[in-house]
C-alpha positions as CSV (number, residue, x, y, z in Angstrom):
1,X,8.3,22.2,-7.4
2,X,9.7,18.7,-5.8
3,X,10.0,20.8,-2.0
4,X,6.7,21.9,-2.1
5,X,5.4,18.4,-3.4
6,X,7.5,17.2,-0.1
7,X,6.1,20.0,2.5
8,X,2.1,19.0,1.1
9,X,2.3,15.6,1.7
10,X,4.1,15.6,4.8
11,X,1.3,18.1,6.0
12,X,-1.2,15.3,4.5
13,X,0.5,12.7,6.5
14,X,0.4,14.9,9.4
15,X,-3.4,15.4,8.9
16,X,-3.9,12.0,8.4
17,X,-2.0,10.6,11.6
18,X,-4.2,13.1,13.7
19,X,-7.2,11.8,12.4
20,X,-6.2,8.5,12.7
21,X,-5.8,8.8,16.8
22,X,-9.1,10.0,16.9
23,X,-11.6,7.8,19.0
24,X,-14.9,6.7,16.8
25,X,-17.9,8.0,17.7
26,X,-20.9,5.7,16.7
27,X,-23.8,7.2,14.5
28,X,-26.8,8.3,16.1
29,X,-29.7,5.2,15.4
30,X,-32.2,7.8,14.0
31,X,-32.2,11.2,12.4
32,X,-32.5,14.6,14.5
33,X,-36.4,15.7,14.9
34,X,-35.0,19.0,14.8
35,X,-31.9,20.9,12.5
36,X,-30.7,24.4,13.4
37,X,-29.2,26.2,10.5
38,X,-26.7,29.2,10.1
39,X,-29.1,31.9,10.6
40,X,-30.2,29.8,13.9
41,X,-33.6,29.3,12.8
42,X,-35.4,25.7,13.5
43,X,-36.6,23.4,11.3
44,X,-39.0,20.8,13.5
45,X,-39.2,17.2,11.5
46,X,-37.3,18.6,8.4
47,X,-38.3,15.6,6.6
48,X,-42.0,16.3,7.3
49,X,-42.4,20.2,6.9
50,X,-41.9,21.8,3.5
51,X,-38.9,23.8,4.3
52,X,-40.9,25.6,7.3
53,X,-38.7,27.8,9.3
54,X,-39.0,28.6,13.5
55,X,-37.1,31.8,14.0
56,X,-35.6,31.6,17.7
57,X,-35.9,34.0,20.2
């Protein structure tokens, strides 16, 4: 029980010393106009449209 309580966090620490190295990206000053979704359809203004869907070609 202890060993694998060892093995998770040093895997955590591992994770977390990656993450740490990675360079900051700064957040985008306004939203996307446009989302594209798992099935890769397109949602134009998806703030504006009632959940209207674009299939793409």
């Amino acid at each position: 029980m202890v060993e694998s309580l060892v093995t998770s966090n040093k895997a955590m620490e591992t994770q977390i010393s990656l993450l740490a190295q990675t360079p900051l990206v700064p957040f985008p000053e306004r939203h996307p106009d446009v989302v594209t979704t798992n099935s890769e359809g397109q949602i134009e203004n998806p703030k504006e449209s009632d959940n209207e869907v674009e299939e793409s070609s």
